[in-house]
C-alpha positions as a Markdown table, in Angstrom:
| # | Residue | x | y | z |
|---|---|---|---|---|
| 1 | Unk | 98.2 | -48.7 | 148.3 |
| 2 | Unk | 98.9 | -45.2 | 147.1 |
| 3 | Unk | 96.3 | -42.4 | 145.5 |
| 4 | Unk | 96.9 | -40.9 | 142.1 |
| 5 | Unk | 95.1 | -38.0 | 141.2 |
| 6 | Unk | 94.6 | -37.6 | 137.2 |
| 7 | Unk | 93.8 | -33.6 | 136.4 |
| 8 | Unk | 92.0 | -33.4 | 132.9 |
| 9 | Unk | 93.2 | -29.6 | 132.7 |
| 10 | Unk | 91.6 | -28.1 | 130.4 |
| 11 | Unk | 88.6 | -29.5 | 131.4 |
| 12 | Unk | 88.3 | -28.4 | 134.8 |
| 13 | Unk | 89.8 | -25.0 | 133.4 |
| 14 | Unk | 86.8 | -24.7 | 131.2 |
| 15 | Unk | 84.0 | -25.9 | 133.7 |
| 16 | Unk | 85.4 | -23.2 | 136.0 |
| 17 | Unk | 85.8 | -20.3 | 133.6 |
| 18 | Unk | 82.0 | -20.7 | 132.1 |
| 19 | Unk | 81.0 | -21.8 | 135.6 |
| 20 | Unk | 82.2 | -18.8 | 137.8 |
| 21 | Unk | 81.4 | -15.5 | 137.6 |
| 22 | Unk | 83.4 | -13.4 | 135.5 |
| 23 | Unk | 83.1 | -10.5 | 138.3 |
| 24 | Unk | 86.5 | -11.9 | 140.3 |
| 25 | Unk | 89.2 | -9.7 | 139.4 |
| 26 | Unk | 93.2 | -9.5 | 140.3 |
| 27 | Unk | 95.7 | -7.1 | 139.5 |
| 28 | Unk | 94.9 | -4.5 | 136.9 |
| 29 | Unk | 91.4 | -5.5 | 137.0 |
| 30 | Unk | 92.2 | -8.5 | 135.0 |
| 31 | Unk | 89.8 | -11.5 | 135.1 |
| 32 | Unk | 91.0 | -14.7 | 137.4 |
| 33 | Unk | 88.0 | -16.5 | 137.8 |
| 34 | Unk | 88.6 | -19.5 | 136.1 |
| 35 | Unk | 92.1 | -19.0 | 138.2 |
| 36 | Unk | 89.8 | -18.9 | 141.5 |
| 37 | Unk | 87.4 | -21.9 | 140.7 |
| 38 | Unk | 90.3 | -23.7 | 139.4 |
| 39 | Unk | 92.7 | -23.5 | 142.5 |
| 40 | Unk | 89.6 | -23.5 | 145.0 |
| 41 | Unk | 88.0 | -27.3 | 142.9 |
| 42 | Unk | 91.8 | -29.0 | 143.1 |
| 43 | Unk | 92.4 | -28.2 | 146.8 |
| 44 | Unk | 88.8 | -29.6 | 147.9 |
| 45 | Unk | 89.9 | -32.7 | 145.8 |
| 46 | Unk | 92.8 | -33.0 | 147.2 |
| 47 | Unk | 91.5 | -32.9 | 150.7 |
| 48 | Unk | 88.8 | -35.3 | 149.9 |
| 49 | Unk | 90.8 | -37.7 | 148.2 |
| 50 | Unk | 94.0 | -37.6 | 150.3 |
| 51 | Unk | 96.3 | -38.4 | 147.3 |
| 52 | Unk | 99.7 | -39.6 | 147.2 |
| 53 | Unk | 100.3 | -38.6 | 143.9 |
| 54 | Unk | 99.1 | -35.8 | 141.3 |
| 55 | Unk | 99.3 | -35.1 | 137.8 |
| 56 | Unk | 97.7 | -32.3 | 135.4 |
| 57 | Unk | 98.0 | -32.8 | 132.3 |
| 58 | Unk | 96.5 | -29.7 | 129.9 |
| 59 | Unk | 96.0 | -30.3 | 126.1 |
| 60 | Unk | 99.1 | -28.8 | 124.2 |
| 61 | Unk | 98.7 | -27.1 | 120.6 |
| 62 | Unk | 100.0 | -29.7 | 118.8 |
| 63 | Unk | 96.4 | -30.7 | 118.2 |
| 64 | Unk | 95.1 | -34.4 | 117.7 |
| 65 | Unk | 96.0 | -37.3 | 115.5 |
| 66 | Unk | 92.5 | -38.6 | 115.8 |
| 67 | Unk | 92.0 | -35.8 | 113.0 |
| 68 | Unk | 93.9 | -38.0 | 110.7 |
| 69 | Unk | 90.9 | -40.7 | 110.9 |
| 70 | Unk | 88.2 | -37.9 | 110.9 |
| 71 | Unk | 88.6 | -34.8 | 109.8 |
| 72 | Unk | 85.4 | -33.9 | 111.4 |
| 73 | Unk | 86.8 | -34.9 | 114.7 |
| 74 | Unk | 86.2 | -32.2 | 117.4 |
| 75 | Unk | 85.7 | -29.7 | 114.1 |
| 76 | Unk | 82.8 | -28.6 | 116.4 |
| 77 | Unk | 85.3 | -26.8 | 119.0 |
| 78 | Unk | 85.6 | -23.1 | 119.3 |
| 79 | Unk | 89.2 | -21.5 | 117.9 |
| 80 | Unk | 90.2 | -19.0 | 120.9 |
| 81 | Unk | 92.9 | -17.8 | 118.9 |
| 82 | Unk | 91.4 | -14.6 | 118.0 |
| 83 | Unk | 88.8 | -14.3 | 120.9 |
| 84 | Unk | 90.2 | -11.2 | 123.4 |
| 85 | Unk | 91.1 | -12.0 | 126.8 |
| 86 | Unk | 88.1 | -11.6 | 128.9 |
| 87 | Unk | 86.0 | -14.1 | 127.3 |
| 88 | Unk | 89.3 | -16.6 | 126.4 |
| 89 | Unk | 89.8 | -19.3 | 129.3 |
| 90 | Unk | 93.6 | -19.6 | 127.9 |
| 91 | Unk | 94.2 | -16.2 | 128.9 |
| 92 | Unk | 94.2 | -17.5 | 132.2 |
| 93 | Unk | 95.8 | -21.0 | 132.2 |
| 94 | Unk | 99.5 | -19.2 | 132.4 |
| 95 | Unk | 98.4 | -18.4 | 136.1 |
| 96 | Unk | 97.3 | -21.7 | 136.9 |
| 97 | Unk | 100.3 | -23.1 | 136.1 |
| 98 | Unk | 102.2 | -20.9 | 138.2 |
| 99 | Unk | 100.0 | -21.6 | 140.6 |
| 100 | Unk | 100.5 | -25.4 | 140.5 |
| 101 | Unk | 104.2 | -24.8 | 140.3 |
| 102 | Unk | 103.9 | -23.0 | 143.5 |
| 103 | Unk | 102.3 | -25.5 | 145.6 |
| 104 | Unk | 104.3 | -28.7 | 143.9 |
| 105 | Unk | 102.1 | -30.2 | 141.9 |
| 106 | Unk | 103.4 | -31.8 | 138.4 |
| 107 | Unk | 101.2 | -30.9 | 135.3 |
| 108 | Unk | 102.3 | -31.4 | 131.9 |
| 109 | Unk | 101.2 | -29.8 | 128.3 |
| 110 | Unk | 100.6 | -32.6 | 125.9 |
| 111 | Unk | 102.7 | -32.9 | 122.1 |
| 112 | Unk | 103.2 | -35.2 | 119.4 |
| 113 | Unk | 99.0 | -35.4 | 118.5 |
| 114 | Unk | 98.3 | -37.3 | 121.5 |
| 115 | Unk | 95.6 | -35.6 | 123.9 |
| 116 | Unk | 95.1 | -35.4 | 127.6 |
| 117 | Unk | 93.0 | -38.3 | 127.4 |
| 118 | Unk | 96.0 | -40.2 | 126.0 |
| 119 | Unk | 98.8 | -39.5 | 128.3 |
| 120 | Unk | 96.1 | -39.9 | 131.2 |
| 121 | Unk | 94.9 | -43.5 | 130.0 |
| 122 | Unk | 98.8 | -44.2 | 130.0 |
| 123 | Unk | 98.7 | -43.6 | 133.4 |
| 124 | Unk | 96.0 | -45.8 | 134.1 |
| 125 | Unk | 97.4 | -48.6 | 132.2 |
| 126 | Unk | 100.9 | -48.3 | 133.9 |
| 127 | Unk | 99.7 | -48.2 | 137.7 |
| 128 | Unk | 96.0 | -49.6 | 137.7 |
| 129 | Unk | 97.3 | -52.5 | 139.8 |
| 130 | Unk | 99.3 | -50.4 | 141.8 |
| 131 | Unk | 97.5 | -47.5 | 143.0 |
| 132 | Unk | 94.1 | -46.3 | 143.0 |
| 133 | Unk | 93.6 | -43.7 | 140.7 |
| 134 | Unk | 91.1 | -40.9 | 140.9 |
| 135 | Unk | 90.2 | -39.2 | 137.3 |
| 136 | Unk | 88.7 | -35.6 | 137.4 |
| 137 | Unk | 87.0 | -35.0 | 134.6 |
| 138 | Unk | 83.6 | -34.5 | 133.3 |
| 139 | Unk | 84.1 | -36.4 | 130.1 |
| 140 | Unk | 82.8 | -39.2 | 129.9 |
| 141 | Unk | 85.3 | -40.8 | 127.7 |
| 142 | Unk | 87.4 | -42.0 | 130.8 |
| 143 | Unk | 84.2 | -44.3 | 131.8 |
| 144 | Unk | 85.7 | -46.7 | 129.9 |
| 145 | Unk | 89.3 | -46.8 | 132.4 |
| 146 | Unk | 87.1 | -47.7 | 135.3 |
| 147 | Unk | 87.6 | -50.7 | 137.2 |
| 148 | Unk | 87.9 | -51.8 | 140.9 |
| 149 | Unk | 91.5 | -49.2 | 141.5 |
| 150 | Unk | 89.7 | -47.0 | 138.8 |
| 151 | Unk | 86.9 | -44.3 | 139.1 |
| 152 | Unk | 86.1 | -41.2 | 137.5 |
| 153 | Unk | 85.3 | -38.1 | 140.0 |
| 154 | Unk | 82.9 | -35.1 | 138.2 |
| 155 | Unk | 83.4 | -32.3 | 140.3 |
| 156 | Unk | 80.1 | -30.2 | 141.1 |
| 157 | Unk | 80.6 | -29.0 | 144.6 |
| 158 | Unk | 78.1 | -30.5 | 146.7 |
| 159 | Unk | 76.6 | -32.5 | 144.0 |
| 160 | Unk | 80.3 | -34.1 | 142.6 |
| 161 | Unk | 79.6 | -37.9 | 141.4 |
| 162 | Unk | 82.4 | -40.6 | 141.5 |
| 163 | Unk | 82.1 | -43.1 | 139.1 |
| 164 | Unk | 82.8 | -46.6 | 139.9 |
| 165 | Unk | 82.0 | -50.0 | 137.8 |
| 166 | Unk | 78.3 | -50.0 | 139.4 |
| 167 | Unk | 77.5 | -46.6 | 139.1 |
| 168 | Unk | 78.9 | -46.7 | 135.3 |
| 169 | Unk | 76.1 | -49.6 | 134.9 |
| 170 | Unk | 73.7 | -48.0 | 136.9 |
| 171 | Unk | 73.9 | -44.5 | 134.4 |
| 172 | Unk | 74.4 | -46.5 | 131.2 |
| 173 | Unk | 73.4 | -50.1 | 130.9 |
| 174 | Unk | 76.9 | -51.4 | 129.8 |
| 175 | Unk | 80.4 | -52.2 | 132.0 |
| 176 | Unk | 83.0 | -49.7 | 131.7 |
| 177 | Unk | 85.0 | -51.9 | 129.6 |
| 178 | Unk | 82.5 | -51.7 | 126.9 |
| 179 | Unk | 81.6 | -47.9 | 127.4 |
| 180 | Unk | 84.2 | -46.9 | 124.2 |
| 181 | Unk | 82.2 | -49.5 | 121.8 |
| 182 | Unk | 78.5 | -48.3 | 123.5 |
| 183 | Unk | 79.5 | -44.3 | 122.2 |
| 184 | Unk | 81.0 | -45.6 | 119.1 |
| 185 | Unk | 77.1 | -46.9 | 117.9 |
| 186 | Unk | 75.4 | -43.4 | 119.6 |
| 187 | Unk | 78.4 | -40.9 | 118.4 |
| 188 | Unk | 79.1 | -37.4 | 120.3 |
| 189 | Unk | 78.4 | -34.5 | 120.2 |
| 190 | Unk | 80.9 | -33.1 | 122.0 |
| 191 | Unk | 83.7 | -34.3 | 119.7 |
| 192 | Unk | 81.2 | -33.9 | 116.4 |
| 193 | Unk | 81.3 | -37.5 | 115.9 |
| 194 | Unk | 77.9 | -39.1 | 114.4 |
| 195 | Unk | 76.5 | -42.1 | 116.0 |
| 196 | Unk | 74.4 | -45.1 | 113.5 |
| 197 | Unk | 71.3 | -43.9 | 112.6 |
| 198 | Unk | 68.5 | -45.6 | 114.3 |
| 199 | Unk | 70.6 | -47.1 | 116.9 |
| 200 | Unk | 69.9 | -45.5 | 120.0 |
| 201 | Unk | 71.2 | -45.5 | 123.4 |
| 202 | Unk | 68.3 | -47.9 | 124.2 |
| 203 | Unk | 69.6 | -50.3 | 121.1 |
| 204 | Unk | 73.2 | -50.0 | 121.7 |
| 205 | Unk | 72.8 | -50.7 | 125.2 |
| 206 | Unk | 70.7 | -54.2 | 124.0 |
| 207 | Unk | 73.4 | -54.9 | 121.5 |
| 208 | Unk | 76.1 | -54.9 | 123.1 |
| 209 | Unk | 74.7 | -57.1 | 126.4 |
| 210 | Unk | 73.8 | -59.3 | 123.9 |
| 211 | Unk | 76.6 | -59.6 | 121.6 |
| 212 | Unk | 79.7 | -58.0 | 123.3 |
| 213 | Unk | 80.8 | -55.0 | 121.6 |
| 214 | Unk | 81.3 | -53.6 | 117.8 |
| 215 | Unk | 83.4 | -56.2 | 116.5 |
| 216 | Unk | 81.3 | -58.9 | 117.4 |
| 217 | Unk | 78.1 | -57.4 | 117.0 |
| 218 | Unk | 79.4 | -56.7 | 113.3 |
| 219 | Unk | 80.5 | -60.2 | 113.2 |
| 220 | Unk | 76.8 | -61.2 | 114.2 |
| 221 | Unk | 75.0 | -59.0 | 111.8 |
| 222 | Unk | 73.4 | -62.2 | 110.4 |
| 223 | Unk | 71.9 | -63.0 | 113.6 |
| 224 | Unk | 70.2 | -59.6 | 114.4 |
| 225 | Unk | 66.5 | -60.1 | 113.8 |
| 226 | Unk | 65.0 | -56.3 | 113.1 |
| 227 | Unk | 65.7 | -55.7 | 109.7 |
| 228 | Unk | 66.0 | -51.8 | 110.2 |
| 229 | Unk | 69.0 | -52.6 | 113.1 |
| 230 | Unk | 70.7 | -55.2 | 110.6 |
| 231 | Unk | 70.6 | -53.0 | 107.2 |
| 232 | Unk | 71.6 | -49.4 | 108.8 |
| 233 | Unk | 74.5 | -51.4 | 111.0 |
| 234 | Unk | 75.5 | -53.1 | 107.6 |
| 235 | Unk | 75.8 | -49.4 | 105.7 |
| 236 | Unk | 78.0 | -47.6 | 108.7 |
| 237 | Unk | 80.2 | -50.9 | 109.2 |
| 238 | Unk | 83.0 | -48.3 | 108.2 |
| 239 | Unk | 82.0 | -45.4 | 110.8 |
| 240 | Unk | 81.2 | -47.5 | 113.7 |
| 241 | Unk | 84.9 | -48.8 | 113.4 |
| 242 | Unk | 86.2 | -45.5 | 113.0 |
| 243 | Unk | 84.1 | -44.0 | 115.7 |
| 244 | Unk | 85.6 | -47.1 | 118.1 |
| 245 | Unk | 89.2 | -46.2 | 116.7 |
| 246 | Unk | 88.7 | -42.5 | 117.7 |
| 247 | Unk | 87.3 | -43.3 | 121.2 |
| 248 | Unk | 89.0 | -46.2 | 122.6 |
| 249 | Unk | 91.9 | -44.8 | 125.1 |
| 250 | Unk | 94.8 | -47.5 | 124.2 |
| 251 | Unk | 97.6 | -46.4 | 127.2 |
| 252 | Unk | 100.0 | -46.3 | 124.7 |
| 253 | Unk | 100.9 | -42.5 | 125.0 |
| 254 | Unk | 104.6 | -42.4 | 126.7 |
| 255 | Unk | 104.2 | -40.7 | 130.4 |
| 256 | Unk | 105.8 | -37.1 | 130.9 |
| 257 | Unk | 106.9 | -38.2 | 134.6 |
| 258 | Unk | 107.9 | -41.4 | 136.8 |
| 259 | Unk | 106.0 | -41.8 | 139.4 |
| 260 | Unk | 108.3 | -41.2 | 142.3 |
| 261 | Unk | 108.6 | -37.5 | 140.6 |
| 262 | Unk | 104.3 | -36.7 | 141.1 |
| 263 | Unk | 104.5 | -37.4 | 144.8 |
| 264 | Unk | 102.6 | -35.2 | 146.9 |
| 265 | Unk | 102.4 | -34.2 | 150.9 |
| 266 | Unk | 98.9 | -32.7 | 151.2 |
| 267 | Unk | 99.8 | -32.3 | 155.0 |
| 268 | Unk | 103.2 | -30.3 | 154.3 |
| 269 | Unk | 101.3 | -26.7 | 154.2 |
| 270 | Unk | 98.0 | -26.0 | 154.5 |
| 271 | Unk | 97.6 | -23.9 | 151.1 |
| 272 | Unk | 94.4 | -21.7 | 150.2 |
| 273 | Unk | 93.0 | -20.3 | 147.8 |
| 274 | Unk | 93.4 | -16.7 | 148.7 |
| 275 | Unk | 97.3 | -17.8 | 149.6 |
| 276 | Unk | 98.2 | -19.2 | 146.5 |
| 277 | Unk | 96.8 | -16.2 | 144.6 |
| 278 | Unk | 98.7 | -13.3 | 146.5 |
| 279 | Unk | 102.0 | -14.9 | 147.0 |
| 280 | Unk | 101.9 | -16.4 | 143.2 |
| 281 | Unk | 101.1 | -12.1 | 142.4 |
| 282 | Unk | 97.9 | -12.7 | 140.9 |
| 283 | Unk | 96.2 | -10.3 | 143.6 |
């Protein structure tokens, strides 16, 4: 059975430009740290994991249709569009892209309102029978993809985590498969979306091993015996749902590349950092 690597871009871009001292400088004293951590994460990844297969996949500019259900949806998120170039990670993603072009490896800018999430849960769906598939992200939206081919790998160095089915139970208290519905009662932050009031994690978690997830526990709301639970689920019927719509990763995004075009020979040259960097003319 074959490996496929999944690259949320854009996140790992962003852990390594906030994460890695802004010091490292290339040509023309420009900044390439997010460049450096970047290129130095994906090849200990790659030599961990082995894979067969590798996709990045950045978020494009089309932005999101999840904006259409909520227009507070990621409203939160910082516009880089005026921010100068040594505190804007996009102002080094053009070099990481060469980069990946340089040592074969496929990535793909997303269009048409669909997100990296999306076309990455498309993935999933298509080949989750297949091949197992390695996620690297730190959002914890893709918890909800993970299943026996499935896990999700956080990269922290030393300390990186790989989600599996237990470990997701372990952290959270609910089965991957009902991760989507357990975030849609507790909202998130990161994507400015606003959980039930007085449901907790604690009361989501009981909810949902008792009942399943939203739709039945709405169904059920007759059956709930604290009064507080029952009236605030009965007033936010309509952003629970919502919340689930935005958060639930359907597959259905169509995939930039077949399979047989993301293969890749992590013994055909033994790339560094440092290599990739002068020969790409970023030093």
């Amino acid at each position: 059975m074959g490996k496929l690597l999944l690259v949320d871009g854009h996140n790992l871009l962003f852990q390594m430009f906030y994460g890695m001292p802004a010091r490292i400088l290339g040509k023309d004293n420009k900044p390439i740290h997010a460049i450096v951590g970047f290129l130095g994460a994906l090849l200990k990844i790659i030599k961990n994991i082995e894979p067969s297969n590798i996709v990045v996949i950045f978020d494009g500019e089309s932005g999101s249709n999840r904006a259409e259900i909520n227009p507070e949806y990621k409203a939160n998120r910082m516009d880089y569009t005026d921010i100068e170039e040594i505190n804007n990670p996009f102002s080094q993603l053009e070099d990481i892209m060469k980069s990946l072009e340089y040592i074969n490896i496929r990535y793909f800018e997303t269009t048409n309102g669909f997100e990296a999430d999306d076309i990455i849960a498309s993935y999933v769906k298509m080949y989750r029978e297949k091949m197992k598939i390695f996620i690297v992200s730190n959002d914890t939206d893709f918890l909800q993809l993970i299943d026996r081919n499935v896990s999700l790998y956080v990269y922290r160095g030393k300390n990186t985590i790989i989600y599996d089915e237990e470990k997701v139970f372990e952290r959270y208290g609910v089965k991957p498969a009902l991760f989507a519905d357990y975030k849609a009662f507790i909202g998130d932050k990161s994507d400015n979306l606003k959980g039930v009031p007085k449901v907790g994690t604690k009361t989501a978690i009981k909810l949902i091993n008792q009942y399943g997830g939203v739709h039945n526990i709405l169904e059920n709301l007759a059956n709930i015996q604290l009064p507080s639970i029952k009236a605030t689920l009965n007033e936010n019927i309509t952003r629970v749902r919502a919340n689930l719509d935005l958060i639930k990763l359907t597959g259905n995004a169509p995939l930039p590349f077949f399979i047989d075009d993301t293969t890749y020979d992590y013994n055909n040259e033994k790339f560094t950092t440092m290599k990739i960097l002068k020969d790409t003319g970023v030093l």
